[in-house]
MDTraj code that builds the backbone (N, CA, C; nanometers):
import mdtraj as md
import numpy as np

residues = "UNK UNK UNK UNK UNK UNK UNK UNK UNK UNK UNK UNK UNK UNK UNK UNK UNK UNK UNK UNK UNK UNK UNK UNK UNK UNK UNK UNK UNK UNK UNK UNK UNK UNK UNK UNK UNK UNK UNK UNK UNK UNK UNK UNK UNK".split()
xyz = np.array([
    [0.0845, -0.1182, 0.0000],
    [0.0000, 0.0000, 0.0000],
    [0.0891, 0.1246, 0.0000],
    [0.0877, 0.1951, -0.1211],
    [0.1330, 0.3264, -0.1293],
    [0.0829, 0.4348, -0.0064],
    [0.1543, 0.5626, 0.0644],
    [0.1156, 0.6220, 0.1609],
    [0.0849, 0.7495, 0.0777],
    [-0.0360, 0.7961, 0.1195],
    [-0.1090, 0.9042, 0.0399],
    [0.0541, 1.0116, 0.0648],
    [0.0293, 1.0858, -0.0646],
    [0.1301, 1.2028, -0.0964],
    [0.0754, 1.3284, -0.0161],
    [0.1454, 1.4179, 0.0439],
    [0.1015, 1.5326, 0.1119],
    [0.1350, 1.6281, 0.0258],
    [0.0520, 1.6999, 0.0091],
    [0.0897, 1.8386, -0.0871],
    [0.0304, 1.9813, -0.0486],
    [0.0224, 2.0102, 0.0826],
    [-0.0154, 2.0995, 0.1490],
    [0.0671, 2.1960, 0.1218],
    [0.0900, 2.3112, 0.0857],
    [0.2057, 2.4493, 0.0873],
    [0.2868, 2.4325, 0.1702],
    [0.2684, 2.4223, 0.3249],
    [0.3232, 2.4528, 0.4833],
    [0.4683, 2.2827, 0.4612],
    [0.3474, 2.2048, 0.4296],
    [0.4843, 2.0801, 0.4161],
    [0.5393, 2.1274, 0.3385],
    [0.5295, 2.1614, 0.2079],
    [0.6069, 2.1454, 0.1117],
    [0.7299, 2.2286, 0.1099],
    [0.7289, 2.3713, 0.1933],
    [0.7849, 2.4370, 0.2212],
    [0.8701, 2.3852, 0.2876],
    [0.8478, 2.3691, 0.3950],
    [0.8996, 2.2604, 0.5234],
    [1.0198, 2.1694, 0.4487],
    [0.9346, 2.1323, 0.3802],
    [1.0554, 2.0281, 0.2988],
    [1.1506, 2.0395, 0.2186],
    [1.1357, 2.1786, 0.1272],
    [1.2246, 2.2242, 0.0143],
    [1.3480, 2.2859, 0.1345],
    [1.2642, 2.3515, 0.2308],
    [1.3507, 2.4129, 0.3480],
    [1.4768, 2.3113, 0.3891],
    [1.4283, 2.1881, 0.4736],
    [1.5216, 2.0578, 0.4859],
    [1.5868, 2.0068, 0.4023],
    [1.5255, 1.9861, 0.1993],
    [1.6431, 1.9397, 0.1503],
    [1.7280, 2.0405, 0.1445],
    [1.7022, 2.2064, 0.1623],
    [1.8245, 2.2735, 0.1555],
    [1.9130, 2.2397, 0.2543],
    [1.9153, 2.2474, 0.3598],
    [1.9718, 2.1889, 0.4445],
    [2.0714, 2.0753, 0.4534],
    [2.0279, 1.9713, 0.3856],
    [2.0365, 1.8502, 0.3621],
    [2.1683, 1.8790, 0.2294],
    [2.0978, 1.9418, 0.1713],
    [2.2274, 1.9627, 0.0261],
    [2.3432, 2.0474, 0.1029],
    [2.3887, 2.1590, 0.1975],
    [2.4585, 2.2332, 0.2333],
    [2.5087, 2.1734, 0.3229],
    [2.5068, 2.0425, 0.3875],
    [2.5624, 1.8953, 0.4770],
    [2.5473, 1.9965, 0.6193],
    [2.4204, 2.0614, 0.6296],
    [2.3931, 2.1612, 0.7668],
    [2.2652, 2.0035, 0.8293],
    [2.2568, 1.9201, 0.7612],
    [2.1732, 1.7963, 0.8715],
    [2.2071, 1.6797, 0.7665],
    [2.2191, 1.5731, 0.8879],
    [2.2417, 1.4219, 0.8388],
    [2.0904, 1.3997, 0.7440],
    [2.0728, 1.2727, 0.6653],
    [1.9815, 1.2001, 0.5838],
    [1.9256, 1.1788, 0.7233],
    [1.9880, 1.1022, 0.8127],
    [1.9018, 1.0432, 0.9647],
    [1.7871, 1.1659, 0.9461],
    [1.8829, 1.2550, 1.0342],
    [1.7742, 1.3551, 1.0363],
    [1.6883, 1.3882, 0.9713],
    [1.6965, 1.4516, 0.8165],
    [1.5881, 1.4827, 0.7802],
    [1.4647, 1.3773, 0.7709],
    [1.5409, 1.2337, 0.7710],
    [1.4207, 1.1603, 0.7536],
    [1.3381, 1.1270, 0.9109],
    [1.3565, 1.2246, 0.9211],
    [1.2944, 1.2069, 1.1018],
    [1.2128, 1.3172, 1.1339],
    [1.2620, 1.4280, 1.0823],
    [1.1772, 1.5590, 1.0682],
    [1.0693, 1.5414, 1.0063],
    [1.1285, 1.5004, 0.8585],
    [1.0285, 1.4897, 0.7456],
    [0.8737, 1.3835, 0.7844],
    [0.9522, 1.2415, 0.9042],
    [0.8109, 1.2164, 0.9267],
    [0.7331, 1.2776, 1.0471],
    [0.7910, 1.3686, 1.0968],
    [0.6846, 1.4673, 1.2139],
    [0.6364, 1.5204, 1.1084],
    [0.6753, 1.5950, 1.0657],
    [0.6014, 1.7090, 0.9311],
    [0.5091, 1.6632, 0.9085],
    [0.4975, 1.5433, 0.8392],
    [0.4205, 1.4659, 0.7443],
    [0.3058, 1.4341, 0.8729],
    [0.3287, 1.4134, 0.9483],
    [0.1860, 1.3965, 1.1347],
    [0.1402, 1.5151, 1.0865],
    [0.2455, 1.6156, 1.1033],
    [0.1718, 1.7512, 1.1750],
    [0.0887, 1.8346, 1.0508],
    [0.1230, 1.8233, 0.9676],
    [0.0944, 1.8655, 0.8154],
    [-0.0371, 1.7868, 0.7188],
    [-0.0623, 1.6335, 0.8236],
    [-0.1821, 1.5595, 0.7592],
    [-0.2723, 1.5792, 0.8578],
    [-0.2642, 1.6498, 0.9517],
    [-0.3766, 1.6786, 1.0054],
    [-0.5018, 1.7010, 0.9219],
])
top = md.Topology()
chain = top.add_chain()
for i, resn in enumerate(residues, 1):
    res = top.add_residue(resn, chain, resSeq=i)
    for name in ("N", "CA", "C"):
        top.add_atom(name, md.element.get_by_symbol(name[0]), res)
traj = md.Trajectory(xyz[None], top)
């Protein structure tokens, strides 16, 4: 089972925000993939 896609503005932001992050080695992969699934809670509300 595929997990529905979130495409809310607030995530998406959220997220372009972290891969910047992520590309400038300012946070581990761990991390973002740990953020990215709070986001994804707080954002499917």
């Amino acid at each position: 089972m595929q997990a529905k896609e979130i495409t809310s503005v607030p995530y998406l932001i959220s997220r372009s925000i972290l891969k910047e992050l992520l590309e400038d080695g300012l946070m581990t992969e761990e991390e973002f993939s740990k953020i990215d699934a709070e986001n994804k809670k707080t954002f499917n509300k």
